[in-house]
N, C-alpha and C positions, 0 to 999 in steps of 0.2 A: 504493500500500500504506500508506503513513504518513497520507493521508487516509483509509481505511477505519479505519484504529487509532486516530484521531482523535475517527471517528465513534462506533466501537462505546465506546470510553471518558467519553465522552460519554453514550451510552446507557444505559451500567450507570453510573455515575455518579446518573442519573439515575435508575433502576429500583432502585437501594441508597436514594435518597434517600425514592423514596414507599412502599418496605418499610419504613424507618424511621419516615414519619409515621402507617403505619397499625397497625406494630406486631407482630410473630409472635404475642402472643396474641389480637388479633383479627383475623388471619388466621386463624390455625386455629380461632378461634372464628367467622367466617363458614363457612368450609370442612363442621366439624362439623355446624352449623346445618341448611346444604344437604344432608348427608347424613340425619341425623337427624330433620329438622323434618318433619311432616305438611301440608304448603302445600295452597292449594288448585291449587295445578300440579300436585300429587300426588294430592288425593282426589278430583279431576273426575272421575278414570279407573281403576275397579276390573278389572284384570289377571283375564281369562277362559284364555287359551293363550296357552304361545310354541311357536313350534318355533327352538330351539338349532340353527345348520346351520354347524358348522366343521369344517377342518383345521388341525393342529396338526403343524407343522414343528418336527423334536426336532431337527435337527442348527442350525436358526437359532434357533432358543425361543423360538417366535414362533406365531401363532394370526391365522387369516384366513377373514371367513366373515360369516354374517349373524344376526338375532335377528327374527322377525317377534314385534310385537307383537298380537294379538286382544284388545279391550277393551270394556268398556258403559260409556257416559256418565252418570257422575253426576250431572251437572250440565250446563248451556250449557256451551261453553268454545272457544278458539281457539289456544291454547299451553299447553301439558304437560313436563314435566320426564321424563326416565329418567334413568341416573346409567350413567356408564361412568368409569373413572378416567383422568385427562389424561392420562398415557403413551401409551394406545392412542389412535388416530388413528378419526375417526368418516368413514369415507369419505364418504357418501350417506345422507340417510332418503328411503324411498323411501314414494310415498302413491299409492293409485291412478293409480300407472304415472310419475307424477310426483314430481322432487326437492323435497324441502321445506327452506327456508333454518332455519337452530339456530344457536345461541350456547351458547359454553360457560364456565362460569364453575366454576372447579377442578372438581372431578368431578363435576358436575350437566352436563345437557344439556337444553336447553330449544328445542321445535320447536315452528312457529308454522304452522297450520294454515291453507289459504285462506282456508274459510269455516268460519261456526260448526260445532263437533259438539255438534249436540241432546243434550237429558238421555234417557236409556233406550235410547239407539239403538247397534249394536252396529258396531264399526268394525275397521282393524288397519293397522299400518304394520312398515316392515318396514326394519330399523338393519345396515346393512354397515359393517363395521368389520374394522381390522388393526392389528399392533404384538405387542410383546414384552413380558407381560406381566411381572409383578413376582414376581421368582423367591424363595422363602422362603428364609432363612437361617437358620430353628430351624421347622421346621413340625412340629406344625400350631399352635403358639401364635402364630408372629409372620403367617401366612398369604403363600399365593400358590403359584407352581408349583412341582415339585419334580421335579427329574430326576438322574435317579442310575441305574446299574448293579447287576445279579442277579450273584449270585456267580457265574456262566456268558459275564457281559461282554457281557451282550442290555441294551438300554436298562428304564428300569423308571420309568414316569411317572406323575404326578397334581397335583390340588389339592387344598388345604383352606383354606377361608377365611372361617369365622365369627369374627365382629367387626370382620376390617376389610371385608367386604365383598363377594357376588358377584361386583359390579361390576370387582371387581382383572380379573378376567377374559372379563367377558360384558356386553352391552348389557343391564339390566331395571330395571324400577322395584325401588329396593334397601331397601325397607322388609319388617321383617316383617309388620307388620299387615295386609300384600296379599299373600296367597298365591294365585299361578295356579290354574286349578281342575284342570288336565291339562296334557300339557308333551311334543312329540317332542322327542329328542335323537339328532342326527347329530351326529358325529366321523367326522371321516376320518381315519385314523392309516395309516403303511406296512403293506402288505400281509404281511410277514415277521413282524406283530406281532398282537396281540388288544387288543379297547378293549371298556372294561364300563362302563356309567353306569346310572343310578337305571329300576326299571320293568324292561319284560321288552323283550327283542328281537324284535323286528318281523321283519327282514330285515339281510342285508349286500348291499353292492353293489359289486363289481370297478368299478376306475375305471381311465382307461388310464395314469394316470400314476405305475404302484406302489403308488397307497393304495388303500386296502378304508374304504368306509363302513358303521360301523354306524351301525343306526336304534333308538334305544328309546324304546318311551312309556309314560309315566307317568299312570296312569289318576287318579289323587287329585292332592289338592291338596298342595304340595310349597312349603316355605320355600326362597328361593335359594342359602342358603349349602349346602345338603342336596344343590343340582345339583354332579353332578362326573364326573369320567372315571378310568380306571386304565389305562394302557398299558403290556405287557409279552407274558414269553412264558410262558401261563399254563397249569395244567392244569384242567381244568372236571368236576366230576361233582355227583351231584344226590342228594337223599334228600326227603322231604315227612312233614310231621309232624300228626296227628289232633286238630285243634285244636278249640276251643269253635265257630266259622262253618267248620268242615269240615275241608278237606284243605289243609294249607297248602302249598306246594312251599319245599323250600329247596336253595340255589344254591353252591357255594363254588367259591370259585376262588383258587386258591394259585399261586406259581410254579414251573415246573414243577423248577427245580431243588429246589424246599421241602417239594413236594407230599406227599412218602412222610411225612415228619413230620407235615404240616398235616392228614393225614386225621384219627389218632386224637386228636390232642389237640384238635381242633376238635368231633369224635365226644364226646366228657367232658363237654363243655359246653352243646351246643345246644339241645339237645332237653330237658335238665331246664331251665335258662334258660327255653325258652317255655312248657313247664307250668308253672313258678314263678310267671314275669310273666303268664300268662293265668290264674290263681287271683289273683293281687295287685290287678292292675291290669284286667284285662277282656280282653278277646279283641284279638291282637295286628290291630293298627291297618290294615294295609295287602294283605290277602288276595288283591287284585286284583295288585298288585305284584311278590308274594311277596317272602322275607326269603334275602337274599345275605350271604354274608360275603365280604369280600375284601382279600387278600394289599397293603398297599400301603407307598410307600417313604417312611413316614412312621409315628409312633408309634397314632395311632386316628382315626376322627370319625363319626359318627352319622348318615354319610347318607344318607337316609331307601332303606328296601329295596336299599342297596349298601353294607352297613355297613363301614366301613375300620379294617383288622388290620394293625397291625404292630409288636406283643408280642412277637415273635423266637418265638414257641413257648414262651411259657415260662409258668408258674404266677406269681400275682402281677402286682404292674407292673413287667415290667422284671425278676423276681425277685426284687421287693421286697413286706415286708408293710406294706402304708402305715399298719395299724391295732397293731402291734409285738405281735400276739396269737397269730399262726399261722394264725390262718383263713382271714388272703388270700392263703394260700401255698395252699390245696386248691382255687384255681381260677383262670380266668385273667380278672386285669383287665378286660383291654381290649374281652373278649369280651361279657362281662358289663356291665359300663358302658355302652359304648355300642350294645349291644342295648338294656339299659332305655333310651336317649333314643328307639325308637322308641316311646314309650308319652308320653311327658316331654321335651316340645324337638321333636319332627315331630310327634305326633300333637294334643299340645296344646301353641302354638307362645304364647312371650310376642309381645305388640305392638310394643314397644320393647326397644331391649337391654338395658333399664335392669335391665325385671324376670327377668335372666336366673337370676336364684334359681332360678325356677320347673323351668327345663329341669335345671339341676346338683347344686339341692338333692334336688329327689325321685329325681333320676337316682344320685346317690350311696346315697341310700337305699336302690334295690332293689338295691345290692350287701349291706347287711344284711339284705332280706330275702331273697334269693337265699342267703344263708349259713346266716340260719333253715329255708329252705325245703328245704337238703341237710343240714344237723345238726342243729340246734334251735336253740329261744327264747333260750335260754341265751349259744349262740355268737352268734346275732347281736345279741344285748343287749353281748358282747365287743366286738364289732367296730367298734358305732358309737363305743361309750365312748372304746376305742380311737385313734378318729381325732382324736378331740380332742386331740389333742397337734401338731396340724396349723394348731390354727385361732390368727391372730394379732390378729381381734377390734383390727383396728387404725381400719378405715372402716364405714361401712355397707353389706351386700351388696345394697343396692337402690341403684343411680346415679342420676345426673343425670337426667331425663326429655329427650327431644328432642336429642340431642346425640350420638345413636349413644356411648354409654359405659356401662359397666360400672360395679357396684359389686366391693364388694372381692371378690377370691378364695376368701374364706370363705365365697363362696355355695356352695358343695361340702358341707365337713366341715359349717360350722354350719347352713347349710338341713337337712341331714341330722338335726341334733340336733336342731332345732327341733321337724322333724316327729317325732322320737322319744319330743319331749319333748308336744308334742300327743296323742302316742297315750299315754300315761302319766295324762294328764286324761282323755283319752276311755274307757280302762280298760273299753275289753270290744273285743277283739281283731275280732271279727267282724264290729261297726259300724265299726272303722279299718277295715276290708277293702273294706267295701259304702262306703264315703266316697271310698277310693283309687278303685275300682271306677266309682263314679258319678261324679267327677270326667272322667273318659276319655269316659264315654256320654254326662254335659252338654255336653262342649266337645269333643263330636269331630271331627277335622279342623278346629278354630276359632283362631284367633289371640284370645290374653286379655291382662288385665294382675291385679297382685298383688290390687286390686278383690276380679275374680271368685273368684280362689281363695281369698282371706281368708274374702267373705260365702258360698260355695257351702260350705266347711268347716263355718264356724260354723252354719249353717241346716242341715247335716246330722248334726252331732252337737249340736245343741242348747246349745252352749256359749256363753259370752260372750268371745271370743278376741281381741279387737279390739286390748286392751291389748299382749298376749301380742303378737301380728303386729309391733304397733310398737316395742316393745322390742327386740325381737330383729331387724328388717327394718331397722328406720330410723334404728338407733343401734350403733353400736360395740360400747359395753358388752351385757354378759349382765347378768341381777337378780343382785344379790348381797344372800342372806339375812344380816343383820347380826342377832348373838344372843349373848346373856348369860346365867350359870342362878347364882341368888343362893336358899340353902336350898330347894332344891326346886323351884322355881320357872322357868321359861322365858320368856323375854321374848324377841319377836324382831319383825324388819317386815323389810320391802322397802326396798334401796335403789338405786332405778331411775332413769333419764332420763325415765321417763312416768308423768305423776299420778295419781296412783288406781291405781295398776298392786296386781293383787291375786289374781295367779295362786295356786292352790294347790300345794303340796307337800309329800312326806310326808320326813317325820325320826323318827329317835330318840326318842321321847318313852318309851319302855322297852326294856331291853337284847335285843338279837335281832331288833329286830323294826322298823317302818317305820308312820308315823301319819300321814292326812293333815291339814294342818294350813293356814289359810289367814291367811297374813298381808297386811298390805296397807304402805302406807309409814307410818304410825303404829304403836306400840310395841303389842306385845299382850302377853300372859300366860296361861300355863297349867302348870298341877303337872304334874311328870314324875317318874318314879323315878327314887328316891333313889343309884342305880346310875347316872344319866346324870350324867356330867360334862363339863366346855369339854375335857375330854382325849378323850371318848370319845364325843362328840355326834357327828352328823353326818346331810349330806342324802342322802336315794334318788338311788347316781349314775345311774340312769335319767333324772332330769331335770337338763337341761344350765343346772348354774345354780353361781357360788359361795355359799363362803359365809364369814362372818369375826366372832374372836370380837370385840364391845365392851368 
């Protein structure tokens, strides 16, 4: 014993010493890397199907099962990357009947193939894997499983795990830029319980050892963190709604202890919701699919045709007005939000997590137009104003590129304002519509980056937005219009992070009333009535901008 003490002291000794020489920020700066980076271990092999095949042990918290991967070769290649995270154990990859040797280096997995896989030619291997995955402690922002008890004392289970990753839980290549084109999902959960994941149901199958498998598939293309499960004891009924591509089916499933509440207040919502967003955005994304809502033991998440509820029933988030105006007390958050990410974040997916603006800016947004869309222009012109009291304009909401990381949290409220403040330039309500609208039909089912949706913007409303984009995407600050008024006179510019920045905006240039006016970061001048003063000047707060006297 005093020789094994000996040794293992020794060891970590030694395993302390070469964490020190290489450092915990470049550790997790390799780690990040391998998650984030686009290697060519990762774009040899564009992701056609998996089939998901597990069981999911609630009384060990524990998940056992397999991932077959189906892929096309992009290229020659002999070794591939998928990502699963260290905790879980990679039992086997299996290859035409045969084990194939892998290394893993922190949550990357790299399998070496006998012989080459040709470019074009279609392949699949197939990843058995177990262990216990990583259980959430705040979900769904910190991610991973979550298990918890219905007020009836039935178990009540799921995941959520965007941003840190599918992989927390399942073997796949964990990049957004590669989305499967289809996807079966089996779960085996105990027999006494019900399990709902993304797609429609197929079949269940009695197994003899207590569990019941269900089978779902996912006819579209599906971002990973989108795959998921809900295990409890539910109740199920159904409604279908007359949509722009026909007849939609819609699915809810509540717990059955919640049920008798979760009809009507679920009823208030859904069905204005998809006329709203199928006039805003286009014909809801996923028809094949159909759109589910579902009861889960966690606050929301957007995944794709199995949307996740769990707003308690109540108006608001939580029964709070995030915008302090009243109007997001007349519906419910979670419902509403993250239904718009089927349109924003699954239907049109960022490449990188960088640009996650994309999914939470617009997605905040149609909770303003879902407001306009039940009361008017008016209220949701309140709403977005509103949230600005939210935003801390501390970072940039665009991050780091390749590093799996986020920009700041104000990708919500100020993506929101942005594009509010866009549609105030583009000032004819109907081309914002047909811009939102043809955004969805350019890039549907596509993975983009901020690129696409800057120049697809700007080539659709004919604007020069370029500035605009980087101001507000790639810098901290908002413009703040700096202005003076000396006898009559108005003097004012831009004072921006970006040169030549020369958005327009309308002010005060006579009492009542709002003038567009275009400055740029040099001084301009223009008479204004005699009635405007530094006491009573001020910008259209339709446009998300300061402003301050000189």
């Amino acid at each position: 014993m005093k020789k094994l003490f000996i040794l293992f002291a020794l060891a970590l000794c030694l395993g302390n010493a070469n964490a020190q020489m290489l450092g915990k920020n470049q550790v997790n700066a390799r780690a990040d890397t391998l998650r984030g980076t686009l290697t060519p271990l990762r774009t040899c092999y564009d992701i056609n199907y998996y089939h998901l095949d597990v069981k999911i042990d609630i009384d060990q918290k524990s998940v056992a099962g397999s991932n077959e991967f189906a892929f096309t070769a992009t290229q020659d290649f002999t070794k591939l990357q998928f990502d699963l995270f260290s905790n879980l154990k990679v039992e086997k990859v299996l290859y035409k009947g045969k084990e194939m040797p892998f290394t893993r280096e922190y949550n990357a997995v790299f399998v070496t193939f006998p012989k080459a896989v040709k470019k074009g030619s279609k392949d699949r291997f197939t990843v058995f894997y177990s262990g216990n995955p990583v259980v959430a402690k705040n979900a769904p922002w910190d991610g991973g499983f979550i298990f918890k008890k219905d007020a009836a004392g039935h178990p009540f289970v799921s995941v959520a795990c965007q941003g840190l990753g599918a992989s927390v839980w399942w073997p796949n290549k964990d990049h957004q830029s590669d989305e499967v084109d289809s996807m079966l999902i089996s779960i085996s959960v105990p027999k006494t319980l019900q399990e709902i994941s993304n797609g429609r149901l197929r079949n269940t199958v009695n197994q003899p050892d207590g569990y019941k498998q269900y089978n779902w598939f996912v006819s579209n293309p599906i971002n990973n963190y989108d795959v998921t499960f809900y295990i409890g004891k539910y109740a199920h009924w159904q409604d279908n709604y007359a949509g722009e591509n026909g007849n939609l089916s819609i699915d809810y499933w509540a717990l059955q202890v919640d049920s008798a509440k979760a009809r009507p207040h679920w009823d208030a919502d859904v069905k204005p919701m998809l006329k709203c967003f199928e006039y805003w955005f286009g014909p809801y994304p996923w028809y094949k699919d159909g759109y589910k809502l579902v009861q889960a033991p966690h606050l929301g998440m957007e995944h794709q045709s199995a949307v996740a509820y769990g707003n308690q029933f109540r108006e608001g988030y939580l029964g709070r007005d995030l915008s302090g105006t009243g109007h997001g007390l007349k519906w419910d958050f979670i419902t509403i939000h993250e239904s718009g990410h089927e349109w924003f974040g699954n239907n049109i997916t960022s490449k990188d997590i960088a640009d996650m603006w994309i999914h939470e800016g617009f997605t905040n947004y149609s909770e303003t137009l879902f407001t306009e869309c039940t009361d008017s222009k008016k209220a949701g012109s309140e709403y977005v104003i509103g949230i600005r009291d939210g935003i801390k304009n501390d970072i940039p909401i665009i991050g780091p590129y390749g590093v799996n990381k986020e920009g700041s949290g104000d990708m919500y409220t100020k993506g929101a304002n942005l594009i509010h403040t866009i549609r105030q330039l583009i000032n004819d309500d109907e081309k914002f519509r047909q811009i939102l609208r043809g955004l969805n039909k350019t890039f549907y089912h596509k993975t983009v980056t901020t690129a696409d949706i800057e120049n697809d913007i700007a080539k659709q409303s004919g604007l020069k937005l370029d500035k605009v984009f980087d101001q507000y995407l790639r810098h901290a600050n908002i413009p703040v219009l700096a202005y003076k008024i000396n006898d009559g006179v108005l003097s004012y510019r831009w004072i921006t992070d970006v040169k030549g920045f020369d958005m327009p905006v309308k002010v005060t240039l006579k009492a009542g009333e709002y003038t567009l006016i275009k400055p740029t970061n040099e001084w301009k001048t223009i008479k204004i009535d005699p009635g405007i003063t530094t006491d009573n000047f001020k910008s259209d707060p339709q446009f998300y901008i300061k402003t301050r006297k000189d």
